[in-house]
C-alpha positions as CSV (number, residue, x, y, z in Angstrom):
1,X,106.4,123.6,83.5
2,X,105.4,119.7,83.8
3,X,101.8,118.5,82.6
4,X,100.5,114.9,82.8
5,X,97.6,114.6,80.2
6,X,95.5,112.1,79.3
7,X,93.4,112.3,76.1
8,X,90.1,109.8,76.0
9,X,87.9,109.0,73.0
10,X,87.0,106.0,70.4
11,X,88.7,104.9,67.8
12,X,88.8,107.3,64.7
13,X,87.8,110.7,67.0
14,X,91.5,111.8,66.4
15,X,92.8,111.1,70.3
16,X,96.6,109.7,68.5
17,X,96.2,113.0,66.2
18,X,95.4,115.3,69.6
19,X,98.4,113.3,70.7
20,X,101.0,114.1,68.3
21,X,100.0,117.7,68.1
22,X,100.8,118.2,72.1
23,X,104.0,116.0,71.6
24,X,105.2,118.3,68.8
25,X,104.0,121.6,70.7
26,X,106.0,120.4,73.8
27,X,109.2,119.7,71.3
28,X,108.6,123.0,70.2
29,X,109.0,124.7,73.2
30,X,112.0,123.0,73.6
31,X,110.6,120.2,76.5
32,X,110.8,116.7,77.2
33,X,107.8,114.6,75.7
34,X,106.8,111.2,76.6
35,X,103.7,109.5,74.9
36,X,102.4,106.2,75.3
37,X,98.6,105.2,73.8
38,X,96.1,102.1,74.6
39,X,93.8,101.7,71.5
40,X,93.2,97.5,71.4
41,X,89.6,98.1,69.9
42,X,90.0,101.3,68.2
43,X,89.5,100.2,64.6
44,X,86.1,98.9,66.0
45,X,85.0,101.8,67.5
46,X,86.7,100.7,71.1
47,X,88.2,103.5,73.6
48,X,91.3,104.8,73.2
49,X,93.2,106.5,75.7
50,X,97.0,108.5,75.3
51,X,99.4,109.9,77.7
52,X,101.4,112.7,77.0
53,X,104.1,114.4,79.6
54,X,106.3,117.6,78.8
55,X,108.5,118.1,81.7
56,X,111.2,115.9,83.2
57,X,109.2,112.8,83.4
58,X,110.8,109.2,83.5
59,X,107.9,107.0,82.4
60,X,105.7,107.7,79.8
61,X,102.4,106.4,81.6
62,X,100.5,108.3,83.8
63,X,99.3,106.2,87.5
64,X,95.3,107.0,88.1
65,X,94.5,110.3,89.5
66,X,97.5,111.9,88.6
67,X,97.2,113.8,85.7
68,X,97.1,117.5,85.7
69,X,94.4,117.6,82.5
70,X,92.3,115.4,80.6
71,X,90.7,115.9,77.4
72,X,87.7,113.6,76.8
73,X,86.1,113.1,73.1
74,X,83.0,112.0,74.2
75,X,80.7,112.2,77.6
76,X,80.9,108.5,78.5
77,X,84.8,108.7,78.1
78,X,85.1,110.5,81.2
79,X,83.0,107.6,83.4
80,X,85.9,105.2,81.7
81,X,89.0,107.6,81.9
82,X,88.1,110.4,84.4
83,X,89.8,109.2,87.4
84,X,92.8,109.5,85.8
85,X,92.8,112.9,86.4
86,X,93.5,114.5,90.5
87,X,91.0,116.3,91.8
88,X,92.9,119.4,91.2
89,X,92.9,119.4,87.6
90,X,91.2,119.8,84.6
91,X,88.8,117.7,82.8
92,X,87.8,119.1,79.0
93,X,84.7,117.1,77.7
94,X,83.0,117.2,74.3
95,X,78.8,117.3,75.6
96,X,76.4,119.7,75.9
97,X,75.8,118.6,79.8
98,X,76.8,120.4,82.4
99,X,79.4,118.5,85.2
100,X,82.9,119.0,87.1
101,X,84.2,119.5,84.0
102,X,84.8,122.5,81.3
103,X,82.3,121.3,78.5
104,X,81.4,122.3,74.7
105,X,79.6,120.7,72.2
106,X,82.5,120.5,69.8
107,X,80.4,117.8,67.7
108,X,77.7,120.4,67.4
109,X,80.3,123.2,66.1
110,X,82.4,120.1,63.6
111,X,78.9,119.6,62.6
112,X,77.6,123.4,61.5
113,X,81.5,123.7,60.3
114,X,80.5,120.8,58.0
115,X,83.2,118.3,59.1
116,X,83.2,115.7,62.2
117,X,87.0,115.4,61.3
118,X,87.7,118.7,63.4
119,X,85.5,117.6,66.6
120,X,89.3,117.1,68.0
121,X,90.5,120.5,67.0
122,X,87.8,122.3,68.3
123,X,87.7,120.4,71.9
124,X,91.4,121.4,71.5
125,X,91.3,125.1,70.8
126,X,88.5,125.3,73.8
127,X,90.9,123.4,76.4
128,X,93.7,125.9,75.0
129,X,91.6,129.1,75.2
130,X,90.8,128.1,78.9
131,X,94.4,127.7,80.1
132,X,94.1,123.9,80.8
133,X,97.4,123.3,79.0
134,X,101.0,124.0,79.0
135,X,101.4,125.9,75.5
136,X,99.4,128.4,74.2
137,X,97.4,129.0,70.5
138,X,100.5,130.8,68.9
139,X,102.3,127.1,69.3
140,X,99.4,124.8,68.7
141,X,98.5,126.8,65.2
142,X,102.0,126.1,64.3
143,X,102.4,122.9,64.9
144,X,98.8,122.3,63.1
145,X,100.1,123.9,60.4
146,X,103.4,121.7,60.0
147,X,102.0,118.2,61.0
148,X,98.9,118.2,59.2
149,X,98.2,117.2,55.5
150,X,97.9,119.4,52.5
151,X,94.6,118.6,52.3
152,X,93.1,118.7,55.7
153,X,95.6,121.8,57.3
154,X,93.2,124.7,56.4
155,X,90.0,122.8,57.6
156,X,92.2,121.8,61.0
157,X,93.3,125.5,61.9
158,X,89.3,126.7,61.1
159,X,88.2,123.8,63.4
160,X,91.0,125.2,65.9
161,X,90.4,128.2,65.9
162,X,86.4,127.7,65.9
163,X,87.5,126.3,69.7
164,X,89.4,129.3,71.0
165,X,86.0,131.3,70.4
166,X,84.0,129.0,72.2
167,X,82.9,130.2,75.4
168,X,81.3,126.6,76.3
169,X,80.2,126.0,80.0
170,X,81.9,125.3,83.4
171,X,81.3,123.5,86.6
């Protein structure tokens, strides 16, 4: 399988995190993996935007409306970075409105969870439950397991898995 995915969000939502978990998840399953990330402002709250391909891509950027999914941190991310995505695919968005895309309020859930950190995972786990992506939730709790820090890896697999529950909403 090849996947062109774009991941949208400010600076500190954990878009170079989401990143490096589908880049490791691809390795995994034993695929190529290109990344390439634009984050000028992040440190200041700016957009940042990453492209990850598994499959036997040559370049690591993906052209507007060409990728196959997009996962978008926050509502407005998706007016800057949703036309990267062809109308055939998928477009994961952290709101509580209703649009052309798959939503769920994963700030809501972070919240009640007690941790904004996670607002990543659980967007994550939802876009995994719903089949958007190329591995499944066996993979991705593995590779949350290995990459992240002592201290963050149990809160990171509850926020995961907190997203594969979520039923969310639909366009």
């Amino acid at each position: 399988m090849k996947q062109r995915i774009v991941i949208s969000g400010r600076g500190g939502q954990g878009v170079l995190f989401v990143t490096r978990l589908l880049a490791e998840a691809g390795l995994a399953l034993g695929m190529d993996v290109l990344t390439s990330e634009t984050h000028g402002m992040a440190m200041r709250g700016g957009t940042v935007i990453s492209h990850v391909k598994v499959g036997g891509f040559k370049s690591p950027l993906i052209r507007r409306g060409s990728a196959d999914m997009g996962l978008f941190l926050t509502l407005s991310d998706i007016t800057i970075h949703g036309d990267f995505v062809n109308t055939a695919g998928y477009r994961v968005v952290n709101t509580n409105l209703s649009g052309e895309y798959l939503f769920v309020d994963a700030t809501t859930e972070a919240r009640e969870m007690g941790s904004l950190l996670v607002t990543n995972l659980v967007l994550l786990g939802y876009a995994i439950a719903h089949r958007t992506l190329f591995c499944d939730a066996m993979v991705m709790k593995k590779v949350i397991e290995k990459i992240s820090n002592n201290r963050n890896r149990e809160l990171n697999l509850v926020g995961f898995q907190r997203g594969l529950e979520l039923k969310g909403g639909q366009q």
